[in-house]
C-alpha positions in Angstrom: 3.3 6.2 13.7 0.6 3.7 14.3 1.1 1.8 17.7 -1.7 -0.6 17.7 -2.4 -3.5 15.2 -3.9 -2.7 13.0 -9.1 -26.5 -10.8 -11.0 -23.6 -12.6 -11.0 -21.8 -15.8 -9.2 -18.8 -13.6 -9.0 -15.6 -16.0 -6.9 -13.6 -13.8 -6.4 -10.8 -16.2 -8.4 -7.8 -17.0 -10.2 -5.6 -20.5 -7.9 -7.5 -22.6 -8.7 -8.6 -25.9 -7.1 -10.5 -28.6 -3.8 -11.2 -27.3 -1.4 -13.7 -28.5 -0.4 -15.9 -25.9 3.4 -14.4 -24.9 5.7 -15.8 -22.3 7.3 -13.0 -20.1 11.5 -13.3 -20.6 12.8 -13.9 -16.9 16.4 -13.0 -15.8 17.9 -13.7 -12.1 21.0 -12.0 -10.7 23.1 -13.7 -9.0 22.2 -16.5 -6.1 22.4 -15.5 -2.2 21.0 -16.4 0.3 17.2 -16.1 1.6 17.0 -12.6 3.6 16.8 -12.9 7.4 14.2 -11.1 9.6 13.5 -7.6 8.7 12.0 -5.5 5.4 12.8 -5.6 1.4 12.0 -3.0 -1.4 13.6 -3.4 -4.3 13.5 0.2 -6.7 13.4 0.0 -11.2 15.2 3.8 -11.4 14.8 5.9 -14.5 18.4 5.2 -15.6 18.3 1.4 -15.8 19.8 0.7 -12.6 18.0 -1.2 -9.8 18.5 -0.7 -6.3 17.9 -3.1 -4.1 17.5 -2.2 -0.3 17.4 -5.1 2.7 16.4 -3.6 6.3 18.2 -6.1 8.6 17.5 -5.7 12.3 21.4 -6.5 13.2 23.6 -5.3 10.1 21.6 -2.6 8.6 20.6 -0.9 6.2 22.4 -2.7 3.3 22.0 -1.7 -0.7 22.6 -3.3 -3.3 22.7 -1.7 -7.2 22.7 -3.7 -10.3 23.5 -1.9 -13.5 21.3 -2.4 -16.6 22.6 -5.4 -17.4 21.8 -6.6 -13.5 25.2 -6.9 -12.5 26.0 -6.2 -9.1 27.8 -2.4 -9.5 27.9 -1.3 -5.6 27.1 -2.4 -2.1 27.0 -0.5 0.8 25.7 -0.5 4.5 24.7 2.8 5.2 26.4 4.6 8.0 23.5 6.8 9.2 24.1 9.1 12.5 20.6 10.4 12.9 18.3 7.1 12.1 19.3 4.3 14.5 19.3 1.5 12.2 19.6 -0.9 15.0 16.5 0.1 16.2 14.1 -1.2 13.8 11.2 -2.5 16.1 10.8 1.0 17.0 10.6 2.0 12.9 8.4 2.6 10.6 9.1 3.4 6.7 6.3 6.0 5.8 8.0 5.4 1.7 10.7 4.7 -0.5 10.8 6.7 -3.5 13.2 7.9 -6.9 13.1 11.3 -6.7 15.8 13.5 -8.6 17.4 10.6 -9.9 17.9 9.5 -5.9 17.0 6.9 -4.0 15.0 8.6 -1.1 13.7 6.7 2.1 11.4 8.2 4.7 12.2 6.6 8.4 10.4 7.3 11.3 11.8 6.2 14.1 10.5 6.6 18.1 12.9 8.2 20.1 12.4 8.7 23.9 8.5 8.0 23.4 8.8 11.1 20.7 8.1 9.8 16.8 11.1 11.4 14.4 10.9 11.4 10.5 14.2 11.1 8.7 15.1 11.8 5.6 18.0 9.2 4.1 19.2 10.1 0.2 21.0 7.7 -2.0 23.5 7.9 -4.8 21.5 6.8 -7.9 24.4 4.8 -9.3 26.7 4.0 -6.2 23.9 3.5 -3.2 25.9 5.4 -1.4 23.9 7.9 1.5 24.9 11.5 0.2 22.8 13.3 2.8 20.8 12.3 6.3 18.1 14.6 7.3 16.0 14.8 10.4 12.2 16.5 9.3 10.5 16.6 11.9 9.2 15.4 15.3 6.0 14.8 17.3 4.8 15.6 20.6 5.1 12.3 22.7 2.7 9.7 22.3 1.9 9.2 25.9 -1.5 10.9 25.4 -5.1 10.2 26.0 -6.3 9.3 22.4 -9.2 10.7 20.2 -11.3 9.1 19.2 -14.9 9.6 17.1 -16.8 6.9 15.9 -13.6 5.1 15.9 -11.9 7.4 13.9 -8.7 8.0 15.6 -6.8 11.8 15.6 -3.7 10.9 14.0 -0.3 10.8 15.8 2.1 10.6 13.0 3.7 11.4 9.6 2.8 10.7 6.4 4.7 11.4 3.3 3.4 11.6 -0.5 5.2 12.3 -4.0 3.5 13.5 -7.1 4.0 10.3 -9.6 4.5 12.8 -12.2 7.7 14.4 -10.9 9.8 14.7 -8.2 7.8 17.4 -5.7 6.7 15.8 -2.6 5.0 16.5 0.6 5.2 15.6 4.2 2.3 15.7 7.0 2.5 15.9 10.3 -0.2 15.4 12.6 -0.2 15.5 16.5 -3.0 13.7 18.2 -4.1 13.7 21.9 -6.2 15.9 23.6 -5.6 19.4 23.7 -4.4 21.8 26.5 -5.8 24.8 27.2 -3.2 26.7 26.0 -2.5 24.7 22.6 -3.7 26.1 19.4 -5.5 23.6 17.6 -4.9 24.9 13.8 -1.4 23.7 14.3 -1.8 20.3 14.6 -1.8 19.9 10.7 1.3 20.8 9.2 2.0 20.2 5.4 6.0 20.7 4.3 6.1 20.8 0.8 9.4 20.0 -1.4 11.1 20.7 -4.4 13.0 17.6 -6.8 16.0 18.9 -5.6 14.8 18.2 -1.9 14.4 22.2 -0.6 11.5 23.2 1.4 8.8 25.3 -1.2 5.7 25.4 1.4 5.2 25.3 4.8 1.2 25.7 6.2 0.1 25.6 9.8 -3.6 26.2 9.0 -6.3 23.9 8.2 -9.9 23.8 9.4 -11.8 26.3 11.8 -10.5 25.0 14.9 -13.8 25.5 17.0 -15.7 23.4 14.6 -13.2 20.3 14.5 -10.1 20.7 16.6 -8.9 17.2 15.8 -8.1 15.1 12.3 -7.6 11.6 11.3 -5.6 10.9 8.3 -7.1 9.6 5.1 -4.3 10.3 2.3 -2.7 13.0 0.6 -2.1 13.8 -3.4 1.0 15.6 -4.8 0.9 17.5 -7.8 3.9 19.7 -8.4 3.9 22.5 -5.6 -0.1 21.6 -4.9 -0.9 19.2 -2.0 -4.3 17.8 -1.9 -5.4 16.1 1.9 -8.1 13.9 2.9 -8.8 13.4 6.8 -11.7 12.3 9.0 -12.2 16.0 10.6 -13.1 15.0 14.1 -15.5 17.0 16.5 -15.7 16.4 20.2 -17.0 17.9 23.2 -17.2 15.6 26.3 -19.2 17.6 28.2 -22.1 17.7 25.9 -21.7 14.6 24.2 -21.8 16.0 21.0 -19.3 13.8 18.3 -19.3 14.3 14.4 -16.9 12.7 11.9 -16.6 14.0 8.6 -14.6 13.9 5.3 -12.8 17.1 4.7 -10.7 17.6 1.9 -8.3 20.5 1.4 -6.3 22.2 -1.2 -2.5 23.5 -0.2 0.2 25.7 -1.7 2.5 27.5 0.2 0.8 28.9 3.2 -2.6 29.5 1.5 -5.4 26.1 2.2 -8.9 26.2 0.8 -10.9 23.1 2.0 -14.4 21.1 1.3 -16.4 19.6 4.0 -18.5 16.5 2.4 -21.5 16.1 4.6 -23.3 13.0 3.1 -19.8 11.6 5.0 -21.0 12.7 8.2 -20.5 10.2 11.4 -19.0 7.8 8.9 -17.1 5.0 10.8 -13.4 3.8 10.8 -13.1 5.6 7.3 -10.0 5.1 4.8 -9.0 6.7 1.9 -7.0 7.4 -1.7 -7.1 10.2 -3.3 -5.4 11.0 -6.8 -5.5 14.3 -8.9 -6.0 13.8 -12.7 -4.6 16.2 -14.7 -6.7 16.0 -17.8 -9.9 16.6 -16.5 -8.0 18.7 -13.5 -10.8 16.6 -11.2 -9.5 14.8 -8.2 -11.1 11.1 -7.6 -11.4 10.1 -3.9 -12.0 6.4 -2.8 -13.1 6.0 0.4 -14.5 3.4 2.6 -16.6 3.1 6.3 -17.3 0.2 8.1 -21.1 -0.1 8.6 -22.7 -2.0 11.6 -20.2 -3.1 13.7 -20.9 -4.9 16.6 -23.5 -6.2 15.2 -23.9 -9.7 13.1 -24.3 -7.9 10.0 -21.5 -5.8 9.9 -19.9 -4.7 6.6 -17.9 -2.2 4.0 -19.8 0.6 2.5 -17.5 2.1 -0.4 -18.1 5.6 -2.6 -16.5 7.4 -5.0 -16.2 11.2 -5.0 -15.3 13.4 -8.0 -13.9 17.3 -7.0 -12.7 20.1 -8.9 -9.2 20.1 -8.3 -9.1 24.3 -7.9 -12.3 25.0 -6.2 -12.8 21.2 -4.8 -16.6 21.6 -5.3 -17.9 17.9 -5.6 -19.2 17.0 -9.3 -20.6 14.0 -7.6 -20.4 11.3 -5.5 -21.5 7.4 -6.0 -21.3 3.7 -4.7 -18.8 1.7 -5.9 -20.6 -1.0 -7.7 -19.4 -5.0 -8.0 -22.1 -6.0 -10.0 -19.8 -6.5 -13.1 -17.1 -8.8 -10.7 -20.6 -10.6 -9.1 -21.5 -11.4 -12.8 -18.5 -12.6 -13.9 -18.0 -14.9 -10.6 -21.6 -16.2 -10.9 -20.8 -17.3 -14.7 -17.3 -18.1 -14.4 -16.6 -19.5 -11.0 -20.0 -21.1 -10.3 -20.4 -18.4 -7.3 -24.0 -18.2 -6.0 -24.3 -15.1 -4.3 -22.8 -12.0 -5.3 -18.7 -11.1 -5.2 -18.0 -8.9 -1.8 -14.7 -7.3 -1.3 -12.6 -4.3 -0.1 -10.2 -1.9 -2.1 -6.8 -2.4 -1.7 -5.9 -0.2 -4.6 -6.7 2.0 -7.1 -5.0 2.9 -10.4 -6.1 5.8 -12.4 -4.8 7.2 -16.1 -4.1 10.7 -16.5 -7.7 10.8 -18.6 -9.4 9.9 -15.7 -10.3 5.9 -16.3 -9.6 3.7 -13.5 -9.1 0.7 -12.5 -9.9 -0.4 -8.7 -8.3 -3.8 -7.5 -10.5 -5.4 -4.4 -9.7 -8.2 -2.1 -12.3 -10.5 -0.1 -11.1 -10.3 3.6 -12.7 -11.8 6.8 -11.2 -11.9 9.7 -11.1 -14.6 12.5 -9.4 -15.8 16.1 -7.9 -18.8 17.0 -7.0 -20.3 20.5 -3.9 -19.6 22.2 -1.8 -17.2 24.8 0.0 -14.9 21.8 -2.9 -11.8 21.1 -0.7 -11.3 17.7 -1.1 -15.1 16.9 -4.4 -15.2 17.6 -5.4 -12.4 15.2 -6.0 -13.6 11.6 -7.3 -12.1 8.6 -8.8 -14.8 5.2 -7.5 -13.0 2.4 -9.5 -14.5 -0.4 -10.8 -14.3 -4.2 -9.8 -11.4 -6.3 -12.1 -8.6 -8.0 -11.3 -6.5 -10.4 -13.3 -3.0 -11.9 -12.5 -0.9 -14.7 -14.5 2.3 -14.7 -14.8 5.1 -17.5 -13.9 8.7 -17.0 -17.2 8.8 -15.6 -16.9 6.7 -13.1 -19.1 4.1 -14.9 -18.0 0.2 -14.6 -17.6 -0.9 -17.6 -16.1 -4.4 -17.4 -15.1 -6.9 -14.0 -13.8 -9.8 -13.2 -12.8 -12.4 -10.3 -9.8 -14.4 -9.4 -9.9 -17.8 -6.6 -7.8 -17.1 -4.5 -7.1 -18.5 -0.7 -4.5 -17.3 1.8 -4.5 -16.8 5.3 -2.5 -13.8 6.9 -1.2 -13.1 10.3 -2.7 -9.8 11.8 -5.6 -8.0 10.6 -5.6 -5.8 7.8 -7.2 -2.6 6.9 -8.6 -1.9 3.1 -5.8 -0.3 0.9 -3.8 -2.6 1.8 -1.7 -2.7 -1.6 -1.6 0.7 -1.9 0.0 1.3 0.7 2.4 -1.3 -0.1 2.8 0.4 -3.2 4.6 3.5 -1.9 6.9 1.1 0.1 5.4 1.8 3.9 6.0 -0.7 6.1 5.7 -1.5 10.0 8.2 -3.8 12.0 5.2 -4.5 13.7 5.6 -9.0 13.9 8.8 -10.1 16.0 8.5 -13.2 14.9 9.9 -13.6 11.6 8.3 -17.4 10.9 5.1 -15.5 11.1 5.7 -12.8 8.9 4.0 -13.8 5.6 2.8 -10.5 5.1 5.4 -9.1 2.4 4.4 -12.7 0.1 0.4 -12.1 0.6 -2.3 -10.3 -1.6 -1.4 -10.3 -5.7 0.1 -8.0 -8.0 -2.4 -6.3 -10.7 0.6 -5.5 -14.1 -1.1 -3.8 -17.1 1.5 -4.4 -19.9 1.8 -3.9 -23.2 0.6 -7.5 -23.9 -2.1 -7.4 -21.7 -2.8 -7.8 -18.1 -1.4 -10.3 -15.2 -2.4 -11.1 -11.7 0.4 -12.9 -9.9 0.3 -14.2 -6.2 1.9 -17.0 -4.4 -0.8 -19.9 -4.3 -1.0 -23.7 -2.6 -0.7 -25.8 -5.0 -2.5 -28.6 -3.2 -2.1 -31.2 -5.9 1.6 -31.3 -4.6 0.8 -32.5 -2.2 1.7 -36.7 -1.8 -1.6 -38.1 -2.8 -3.2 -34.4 -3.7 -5.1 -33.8 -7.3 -6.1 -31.2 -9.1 -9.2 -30.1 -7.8 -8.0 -29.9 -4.3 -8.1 -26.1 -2.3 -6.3 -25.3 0.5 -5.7 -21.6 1.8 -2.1 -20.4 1.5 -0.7 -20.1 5.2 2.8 -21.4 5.3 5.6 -20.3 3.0 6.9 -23.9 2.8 3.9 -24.7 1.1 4.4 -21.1 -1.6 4.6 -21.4 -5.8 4.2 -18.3 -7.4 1.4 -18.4 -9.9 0.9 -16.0 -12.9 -2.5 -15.6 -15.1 -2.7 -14.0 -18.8 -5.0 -12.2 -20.5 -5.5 -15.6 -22.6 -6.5 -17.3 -19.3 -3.3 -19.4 -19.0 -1.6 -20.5 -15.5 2.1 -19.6 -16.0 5.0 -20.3 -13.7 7.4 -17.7 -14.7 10.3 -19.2 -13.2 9.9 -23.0 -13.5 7.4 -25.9 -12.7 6.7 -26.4 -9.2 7.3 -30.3 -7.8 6.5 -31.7 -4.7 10.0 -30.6 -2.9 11.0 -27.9 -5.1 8.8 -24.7 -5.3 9.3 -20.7 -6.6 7.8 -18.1 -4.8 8.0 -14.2 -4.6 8.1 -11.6 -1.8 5.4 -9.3 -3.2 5.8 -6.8 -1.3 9.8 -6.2 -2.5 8.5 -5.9 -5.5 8.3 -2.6 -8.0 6.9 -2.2 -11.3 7.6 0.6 -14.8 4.2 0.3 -16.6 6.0 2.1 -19.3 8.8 -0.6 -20.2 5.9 -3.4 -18.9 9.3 -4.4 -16.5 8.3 -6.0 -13.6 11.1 -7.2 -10.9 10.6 -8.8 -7.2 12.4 -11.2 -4.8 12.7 -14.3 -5.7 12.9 -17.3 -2.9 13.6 -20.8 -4.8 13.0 -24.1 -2.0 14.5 -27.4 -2.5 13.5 -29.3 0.5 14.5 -27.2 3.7 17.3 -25.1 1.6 15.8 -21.6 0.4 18.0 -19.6 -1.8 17.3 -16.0 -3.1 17.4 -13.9 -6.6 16.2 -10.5 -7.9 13.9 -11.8 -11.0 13.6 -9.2 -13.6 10.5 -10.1 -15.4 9.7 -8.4 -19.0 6.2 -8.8 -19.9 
């Protein structure tokens, strides 16, 4: 657990060709009303039924399942002994995942300045909790910290699920120093798991502790009873004055690890990561980023790609990520005159090893005033969007305006980590939580692709037109806006006026590429009243 902050032709689509112009087919449950403070993931299960889960900080954990014909079938609050649900400032959900046929949620929770994980399983059908485990807990996080060009030793769990079945993995890492006495290969610990939730794995090795004692976590890939793990491996010796930082990558099943050391990533800063196996080429693809000059006035993003064997993880190669294709399409489309910059927030990859990497232009900023939290701000601007071969070649890019301004600041992979349903009840103030309406959605359908993100429509505004732009900070001022691959602005769920507006909680949201069945929160305002639906969306 992390306890520190962390009026144009728009074409906000992407490789599509030829595509008749086809409006999605909306349908809204039932109205209730807007969700009060706390967290919202909504789940499309395999057997038509859609769970919808609201994290309230005074009644709950509360589900809700709609059938297939999203009808309400079940409600429950869940009556967990283990996980205190009345605790959620001191939460974190490290994912929310169908597994089995089950709704599964991964809670950790600190307890007496000790971080928990706990395990909380669901009734497909019903909602209802059918068993509470407790996985694991962490030495207490009132340590002296670790830190190597400002790569941080983890102090958490992390939790990851093969997307092609239901194995899945947990990590635990314990930072701090170490004590004399304290075996340093331990601090890693991978738990694998079985569909039918049993422990299959268990390792307590990782790297030669003497070389680097201490890790930061990057990411981890599932693949059946194989676990792949990225981390910053983290050297240190105070005395000396001798620091390194370096991308390792390791291989686990059961208690046997293999592992790869990339040097070129050697003394990297602030790195992050995603890694994904693909099981065509049996390659794994990592993503990684490091900030570059910091501190000084030209600080900036450096990101690479990196292609392993997935059984002996020797590195094919490794290469920038390129923007030229998004910079091209921005200079001709959108009248930009330098090139595009932005960060990955995502990337999606085929089992044939194409992907596509969705980016995000982000600056951050301060205003005045006594609240540190609300003084912290982060610009999160204009789309771009790569498609790269199986090769790793870009092959086709785009870019997308867009302006909104978020509370906080915000590291890259942003939406994939959204993806996998982690979330931090790290803003008190609920008026200031925008986060869970910011960013986009990236949908490859079967008719194409969308981008929909909640915009300001600043020709709402009384005496606004059409070529006004503002930046998106308040969610009074929200109206969800979808592109298609013919270039068209939709409103999926009716034309915004001046007083009335539609707008979606993005990060609710879940998506089934393979029935092109998108669903999210709905919040519809007329004036000061703000009502709530679950929008199914079929693109």
């Amino acid at each position: 657990m992390r306890y520190f902050w962390q009026g144009t032709s728009l074409l906000a689509l992407l490789f599509a060709s030829q595509l008749s112009a086809q409006v999605p087919q909306v349908q809204l449950s039932n109205t209730f009303p807007e969700p009060g403070d706390g967290f919202d993931k909504i789940l499309l299960l395999d057997n038509s039924y859609t769970a919808y889960l609201h994290f309230d900080k005074k009644a709950g954990i509360i589900v809700n399942m709609y059938d297939p014909q999203h009808q309400v079938a079940a409600t429950n609050t869940l009556p967990c002994k283990l996980f205190d649900a009345n605790a959620l400032n001191d939460s974190e959900i490290d994912g929310i995942y169908e597994i089995n046929g089950q709704v599964v949620l991964f809670l950790q929770q600190l307890v007496k300045m000790k971080p928990r994980l706990y395990r909380l399983i669901l009734d497909g059908k019903t909602g209802a909790l059918v068993k509470e485990d407790q996985l694991g807990e962490l030495p207490g996080i009132q340590h002296r910290d670790v830190v190597v060009q400002d790569n941080f030793a983890s102090h958490d769990f992390y939790v990851a699920k093969d997307p092609r079945s239901g194995y899945y993995a947990v990590a635990s890492f314990a930072g701090g120093e170490l004590d004399k006495k304290e075996t340093p290969g331990e601090r890693v610990q991978v738990f694998q798991y079985s569909p039918d939730h049993q422990q299959i794995g268990h390792s307590t090795s990782y790297l030669p502790s003497a070389d680097y004692p201490y890790h930061a976590y990057l990411d981890m890939a599932v693949d059946k009873d194989q676990v792949y793990l990225a981390t910053a491996a983290l050297r240190i010796r105070r005395n000396v004055k001798d620091t390194s930082a370096m991308i390792a990558v390791s291989k686990i099943h059961d208690t046997q690890v293999k592992y790869q050391l990339l040097p070129y990533t050697a003394n990297m800063q602030d790195m992050h990561a995603n890694i994904q196996y693909m099981p065509a080429s049996q390659k794994l693809v990592l993503l990684f980023t490091n900030a570059t000059g910091k501190g000084t006035k030209t600080s900036g993003i450096d990101m690479q790609l990196s292609y392993l064997d997935a059984g002996t993880l020797e590195e094919y190669r490794h290469q920038p990520v390129a923007l030229d294709k998004v910079s091209s399409y921005a200079q001709e489309k959108l009248k930009y005159a330098g090139a595009y910059t932005g960060v990955p927030q995502r990337m999606i990859t085929t089992d044939d090893g194409k992907a596509t990497i969705l980016f995000e232009n982000i600056a951050l900023f301060n205003s005045s005033g006594t609240n540190a939290w609300n003084n912290l701000h982060t610009n999160m601007n204009d789309i771009g969007i790569v498609s790269l071969d199986s090769s790793g070649l870009a092959v086709a890019g785009i870019a997308q305006i867009k302006m909104q301004i978020a509370n906080g600041l915000y590291d890259p992979m942003f939406l994939y980590r959204r993806s996998k349903g982690q979330w931090m009840f790290r803003n008190r103030i609920q008026a200031l939580n925008t986060t869970p309406y910011l960013s986009y959605e990236y949908l490859h359908t079967k008719h194409g692709n969308f981008v929909l993100f909640n915009d300001y429509l600043a020709y709402l505004d009384p005496g606004g037109v059409y070529t006004d732009k503002k930046p998106l900070r308040y969610l009074a001022e929200a109206n969800a806006v979808c592109y298609n691959a013919a270039g068209e602005r939709l409103f999926l769920f009716g034309t915004p006026e001046t007083y009335k507006g539609f707008y979606c909680m993005l990060g609710a949201s879940d998506y089934k590429e393979e029935k092109s069945q998108y669903v999210t929160l709905l919040i519809t305002r007329k004036g000061e009243n703000r009502m709530a639906n679950i929008a199914w969306v079929q693109f």
